[in-house]
C-alpha positions in Angstrom: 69.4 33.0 61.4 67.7 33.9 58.0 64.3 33.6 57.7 62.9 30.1 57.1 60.0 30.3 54.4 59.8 27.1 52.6 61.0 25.1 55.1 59.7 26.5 58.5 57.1 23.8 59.0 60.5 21.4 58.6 60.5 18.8 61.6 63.0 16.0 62.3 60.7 12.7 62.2 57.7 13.4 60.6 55.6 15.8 57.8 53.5 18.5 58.7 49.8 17.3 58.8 46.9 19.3 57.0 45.7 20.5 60.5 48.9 22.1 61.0 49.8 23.6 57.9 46.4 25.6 58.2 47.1 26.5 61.7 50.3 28.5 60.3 48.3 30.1 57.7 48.4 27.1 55.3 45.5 27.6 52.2 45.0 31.7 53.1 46.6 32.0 49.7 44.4 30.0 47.8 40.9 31.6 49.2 42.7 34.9 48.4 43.8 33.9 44.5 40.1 32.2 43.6 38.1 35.3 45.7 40.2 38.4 45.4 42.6 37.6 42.5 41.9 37.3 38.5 44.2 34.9 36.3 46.4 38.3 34.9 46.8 40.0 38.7 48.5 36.4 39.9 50.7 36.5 36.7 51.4 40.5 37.6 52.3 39.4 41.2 54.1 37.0 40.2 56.3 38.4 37.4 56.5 41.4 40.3 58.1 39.1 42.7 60.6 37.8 40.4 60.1 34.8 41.0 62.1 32.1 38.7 62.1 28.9 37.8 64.2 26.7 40.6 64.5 23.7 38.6 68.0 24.6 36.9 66.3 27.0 34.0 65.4 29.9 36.0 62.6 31.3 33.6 60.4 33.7 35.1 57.3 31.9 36.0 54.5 34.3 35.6 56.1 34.9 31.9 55.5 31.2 31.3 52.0 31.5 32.5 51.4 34.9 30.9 51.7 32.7 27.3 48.7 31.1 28.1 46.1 32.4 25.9 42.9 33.6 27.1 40.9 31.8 23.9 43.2 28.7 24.7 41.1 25.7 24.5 40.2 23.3 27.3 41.2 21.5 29.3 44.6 22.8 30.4 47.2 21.4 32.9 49.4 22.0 35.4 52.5 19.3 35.8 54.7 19.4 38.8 58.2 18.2 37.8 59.5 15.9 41.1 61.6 13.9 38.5 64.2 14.7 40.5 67.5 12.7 39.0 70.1 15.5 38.9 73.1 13.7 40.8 73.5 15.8 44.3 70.4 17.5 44.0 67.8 16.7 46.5 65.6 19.6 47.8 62.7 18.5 46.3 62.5 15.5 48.0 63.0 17.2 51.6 60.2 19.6 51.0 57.7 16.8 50.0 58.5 15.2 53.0 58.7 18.6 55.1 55.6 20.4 54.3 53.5 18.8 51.2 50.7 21.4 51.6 52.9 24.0 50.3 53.2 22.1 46.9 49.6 21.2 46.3 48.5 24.9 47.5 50.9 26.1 45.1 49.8 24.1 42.3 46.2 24.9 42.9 47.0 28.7 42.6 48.4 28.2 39.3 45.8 25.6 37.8 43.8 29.0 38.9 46.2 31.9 37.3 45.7 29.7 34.2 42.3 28.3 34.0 43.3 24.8 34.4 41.4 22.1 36.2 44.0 18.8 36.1 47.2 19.0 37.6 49.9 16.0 37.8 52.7 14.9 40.0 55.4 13.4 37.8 57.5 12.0 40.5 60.7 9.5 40.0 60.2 5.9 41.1 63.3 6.4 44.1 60.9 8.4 45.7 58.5 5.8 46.4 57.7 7.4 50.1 57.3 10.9 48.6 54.8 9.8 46.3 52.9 7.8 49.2 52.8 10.9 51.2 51.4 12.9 48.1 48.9 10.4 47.3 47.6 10.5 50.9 47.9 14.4 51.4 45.9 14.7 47.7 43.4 12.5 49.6 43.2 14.5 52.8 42.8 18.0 50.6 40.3 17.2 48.7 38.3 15.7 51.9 39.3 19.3 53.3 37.4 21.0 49.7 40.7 22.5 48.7 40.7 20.0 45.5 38.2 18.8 43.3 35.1 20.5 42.6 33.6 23.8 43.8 36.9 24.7 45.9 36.1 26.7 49.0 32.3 27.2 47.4 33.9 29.4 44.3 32.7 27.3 41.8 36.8 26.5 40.6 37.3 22.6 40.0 40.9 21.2 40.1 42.1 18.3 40.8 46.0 16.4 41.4 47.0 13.1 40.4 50.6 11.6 41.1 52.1 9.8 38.4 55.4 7.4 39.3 58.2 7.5 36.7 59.4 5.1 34.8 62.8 6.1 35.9 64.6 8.1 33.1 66.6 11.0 34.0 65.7 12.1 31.0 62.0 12.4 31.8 62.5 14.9 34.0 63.7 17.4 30.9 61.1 20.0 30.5 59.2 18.5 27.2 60.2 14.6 28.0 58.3 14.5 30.7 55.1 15.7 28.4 56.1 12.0 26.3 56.8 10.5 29.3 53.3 11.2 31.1 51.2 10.7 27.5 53.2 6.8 27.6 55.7 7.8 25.1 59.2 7.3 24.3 60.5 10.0 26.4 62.6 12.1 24.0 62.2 16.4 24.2 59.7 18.1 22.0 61.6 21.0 20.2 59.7 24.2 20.3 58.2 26.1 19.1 55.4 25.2 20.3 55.7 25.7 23.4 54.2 23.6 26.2 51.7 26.4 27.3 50.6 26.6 23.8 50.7 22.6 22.9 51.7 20.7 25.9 50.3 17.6 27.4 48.0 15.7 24.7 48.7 19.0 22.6 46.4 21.0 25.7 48.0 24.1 27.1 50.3 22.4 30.1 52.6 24.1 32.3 55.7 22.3 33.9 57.1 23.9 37.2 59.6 22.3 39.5 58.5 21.4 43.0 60.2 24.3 44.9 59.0 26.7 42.3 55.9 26.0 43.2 56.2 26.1 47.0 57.2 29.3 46.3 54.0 30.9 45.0 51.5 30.5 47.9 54.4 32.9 49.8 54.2 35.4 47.1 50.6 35.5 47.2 50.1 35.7 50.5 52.9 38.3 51.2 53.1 40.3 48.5 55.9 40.9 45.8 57.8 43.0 47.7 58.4 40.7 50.3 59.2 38.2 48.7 62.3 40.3 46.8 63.5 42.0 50.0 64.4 38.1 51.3 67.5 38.2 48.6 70.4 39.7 49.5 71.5 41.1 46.1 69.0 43.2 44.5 69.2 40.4 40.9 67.5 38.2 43.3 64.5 36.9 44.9 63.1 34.8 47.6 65.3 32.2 49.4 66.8 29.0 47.6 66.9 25.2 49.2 70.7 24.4 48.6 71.3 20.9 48.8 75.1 20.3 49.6 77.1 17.3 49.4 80.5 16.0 49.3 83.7 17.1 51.5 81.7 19.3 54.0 80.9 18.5 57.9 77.1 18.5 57.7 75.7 17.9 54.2 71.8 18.6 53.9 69.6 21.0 52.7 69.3 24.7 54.0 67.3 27.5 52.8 68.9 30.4 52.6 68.2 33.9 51.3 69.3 34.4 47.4 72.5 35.9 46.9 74.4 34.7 50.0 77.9 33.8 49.3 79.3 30.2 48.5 81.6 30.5 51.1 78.8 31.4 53.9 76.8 28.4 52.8 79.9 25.9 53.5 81.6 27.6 56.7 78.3 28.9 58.3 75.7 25.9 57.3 77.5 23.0 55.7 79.6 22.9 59.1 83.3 23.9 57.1 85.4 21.1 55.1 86.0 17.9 56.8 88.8 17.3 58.8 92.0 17.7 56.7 90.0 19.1 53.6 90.7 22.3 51.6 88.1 23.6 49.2 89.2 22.8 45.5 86.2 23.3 43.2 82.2 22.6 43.7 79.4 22.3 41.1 77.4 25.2 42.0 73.9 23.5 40.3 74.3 19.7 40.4 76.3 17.6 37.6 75.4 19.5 34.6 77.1 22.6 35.7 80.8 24.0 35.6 83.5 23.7 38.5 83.6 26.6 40.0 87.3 26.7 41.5 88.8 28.5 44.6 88.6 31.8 43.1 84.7 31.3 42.8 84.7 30.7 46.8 83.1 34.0 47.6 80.6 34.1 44.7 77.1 35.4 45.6 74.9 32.6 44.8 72.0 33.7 42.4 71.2 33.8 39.3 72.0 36.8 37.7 75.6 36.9 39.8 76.4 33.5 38.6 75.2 34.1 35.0 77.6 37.2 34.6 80.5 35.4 36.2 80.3 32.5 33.4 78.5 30.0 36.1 74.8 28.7 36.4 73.1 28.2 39.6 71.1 25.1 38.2 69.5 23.4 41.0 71.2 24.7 43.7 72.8 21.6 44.5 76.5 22.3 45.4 78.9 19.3 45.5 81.9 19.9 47.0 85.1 18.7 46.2 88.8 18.9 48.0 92.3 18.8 47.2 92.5 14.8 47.5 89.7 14.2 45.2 90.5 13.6 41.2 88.4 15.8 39.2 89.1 13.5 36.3 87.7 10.7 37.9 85.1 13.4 39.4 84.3 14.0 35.9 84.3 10.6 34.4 82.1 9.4 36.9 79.4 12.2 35.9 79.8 11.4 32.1 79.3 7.5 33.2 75.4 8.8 34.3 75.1 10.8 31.4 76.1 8.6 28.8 73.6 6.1 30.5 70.6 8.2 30.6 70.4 10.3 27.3 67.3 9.0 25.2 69.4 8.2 22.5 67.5 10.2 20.2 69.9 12.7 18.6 73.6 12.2 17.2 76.0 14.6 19.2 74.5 13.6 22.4 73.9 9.4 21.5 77.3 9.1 19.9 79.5 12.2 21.8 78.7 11.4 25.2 80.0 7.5 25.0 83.1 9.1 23.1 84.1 11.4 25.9 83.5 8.6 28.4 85.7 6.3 26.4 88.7 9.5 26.3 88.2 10.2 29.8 88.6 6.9 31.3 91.7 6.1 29.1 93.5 9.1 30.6 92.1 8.3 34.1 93.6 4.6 33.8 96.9 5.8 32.1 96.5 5.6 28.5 95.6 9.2 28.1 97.7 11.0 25.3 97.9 14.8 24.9 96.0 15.1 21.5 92.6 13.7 24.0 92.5 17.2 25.0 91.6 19.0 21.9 89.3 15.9 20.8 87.6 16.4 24.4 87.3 19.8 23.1 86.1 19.4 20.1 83.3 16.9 21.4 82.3 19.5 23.5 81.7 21.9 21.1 79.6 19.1 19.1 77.9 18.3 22.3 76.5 22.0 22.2 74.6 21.2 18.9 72.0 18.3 20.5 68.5 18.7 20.1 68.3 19.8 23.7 69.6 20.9 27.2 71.0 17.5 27.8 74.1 17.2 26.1 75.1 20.3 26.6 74.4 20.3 30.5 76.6 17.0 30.6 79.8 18.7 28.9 79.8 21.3 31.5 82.1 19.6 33.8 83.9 18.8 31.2 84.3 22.1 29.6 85.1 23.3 33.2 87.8 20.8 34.0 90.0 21.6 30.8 89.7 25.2 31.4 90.1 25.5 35.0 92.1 22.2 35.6 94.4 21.5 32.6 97.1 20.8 34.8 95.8 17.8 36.2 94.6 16.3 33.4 98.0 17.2 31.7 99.5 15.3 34.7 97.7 12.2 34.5 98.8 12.5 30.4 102.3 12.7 30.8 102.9 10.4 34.4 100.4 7.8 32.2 98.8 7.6 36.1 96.6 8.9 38.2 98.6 11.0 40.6 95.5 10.6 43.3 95.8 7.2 43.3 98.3 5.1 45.9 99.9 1.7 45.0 
């Protein structure tokens, strides 16, 4: 068994309760960071440990806060991202209802790495139950005096609030969520500047994913070097929640060290393919990441081995697909989402994603013809000049489907079918 970090409070009916949380060492971190720490040695430590962002972008975390100025005016924020819409992705969830300590301890220690008293929960409205158990667990902190004012007698004042959704996938992109939470029209703010500089009401405002942030009261309670010897390539660091769904035995969540190899995760964890299954391809990072195909099946999943291999880890959310499932229907399917929940705001991503849906689903149903493949092309390549991430996540599978699965789209061209589907 690897080590269990972020999830070894994990039980099968119920959270872990304040009482218990400190029992296994829960809030050491914080009395360390506000008595023994200054704002730049948490930014060292944490630009040490390597530790980067877990909510698809992987930036370096204690870079991010490092661009928070010391002259920066007041008063700044910290925003936890629990947006969580990326279709298959759902570690954030499980931790919230594992161990929700871990998250507001985290985001305490970096409210203090960056002088900020205000930190937010922006958390979709699906998660309804999370957000009640945040809400209560806020409560039961700041009765313990590890929020609010004067934390642990050190004269540091922060505070959490959690703020429900309106329900956009879109608000869960890194700047959106800034509109979202002031009660804007959610569209992304194009930096520079960036959010640390002009975030939230135009305050210095960092945005960190849930697990990120469950992360940090680990590193500062066991050091950098810990933290990098739980990968097991040396471009990683710390353990990842990989949340894995589709044609495996035992979909879930597992934490497992960084750098462990696809095909570990699905024999080992994931319980194998189901009955009668082969592996065909898997989205390594949720829907707005490329099929990785058979040849991928050993890939060491981090970051950096990913990166150089033409992949992205994302979120860590691997969906698994087998030799009986269409990847053009796969693929239509995930371009029906995205076409639904762009903001609308730019042209290649308001206009190009309803085009490939329309191309898509006419060779799907049998009216494909071979000149949609360089027009899917093409729309991809427009789709990488958007005003954001978003288009360009959403033509991922796309991009990965022509180039690793021509075949089958070819075949569903030229027999005007689809050859997965029976009469």
């Amino acid at each position: 068994m690897h080590p269990q970090v972020l999830l070894k409070n994990r039980k099968p009916d119920r959270i872990t309760t304040l009482e218990e949380y400190r029992e296994g060492g829960g809030y050491e971190a914080l009395s360390r960071a506000l008595k023994d720490e200054t704002h730049q040695s948490i930014q060292d430590l944490l630009m040490d440990a390597g530790l980067l962002g877990r909510g698809g972008a992987a930036f370096p975390m204690g870079q991010k806060l490092s661009t928070v100025l010391e002259n920066a005016p007041y008063p700044r924020y910290v925003v936890c991202n629990a947006d969580e819409m990326e279709p298959g992705t759902f570690k954030d969830r499980v931790m919230i209802h594992a161990d929700p300590h871990q998250l507001i301890e985290g985001m305490v220690i970096a409210g203090c790495a960056m002088g900020a008293a205000h930190g937010l929960i922006f958390i979709r409205p699906e998660y309804e139950n999370a957000a009640r158990i945040l809400s209560r667990e806020v409560e039961n902190a700041r009765q313990a005096g590890f929020l609010g004012t004067n934390i642990m007698h050190t004269g540091f004042d922060f505070d959490i609030v959690v703020h429900r959704s309106g329900g956009r996938y879109i608000c869960g992109e890194g700047t959106a969520i800034l509109n979202a939470l002031e009660g804007r029209r959610p569209n992304p703010r194009k930096p520079p500047p960036f959010p640390t500089f002009k975030g939230l009401w135009q305050l210095p405002t960092l945005v960190q994913n849930v697990e990120t942030l469950c992360c940090v009261p680990h590193v500062i309670q066991n050091g950098a070097d810990w933290f990098r010897s739980l990968a097991l390539t040396p471009e990683g660091a710390g353990t990842k929640i990989f949340s894995i769904s589709g044609r495996v035995r035992r979909p879930g969540c597992y934490e497992l060290p960084m750098g462990i190899k696809l095909s570990e995760i699905i024999e080992d964890y994931a319980g194998g393919m189901c009955e009668g299954s082969e592996f065909k391809a898997c989205l390594p990072g949720g829907t707005s990441t490329h099929f990785m195909p058979a040849s991928m099946y050993h890939a060491a999943m981090d970051f950096k081995s990913l990166e150089d291999a033409g992949y992205r880890l994302g979120t860590g959310a691997i969906v698994v697909f087998d030799q009986k499932t269409c990847l053009v229907g796969a693929t239509l399917n995930m371009i029906e989402f995205f076409a639904r929940e762009s903001c609308g705001w730019c042209t290649p991503c308001r206009d190009g994603l309803p085009y490939i849906r329309d191309l898509l689903g006419r060779i799907e149903n049998g009216q494909g013809e071979p000149a949609f493949v360089d027009m899917l092309r093409e729309m991809c390549e427009h789709l990488a000049k958007a005003y954001c991430a978003f288009a360009p996540g959403a033509a991922a599978p796309v991009e990965s489907l022509l180039q690793h699965f021509a075949d089958e789209v070819n075949e569903h061209i030229e027999k005007r079918a689809c050859p997965f589907k029976t009469s």
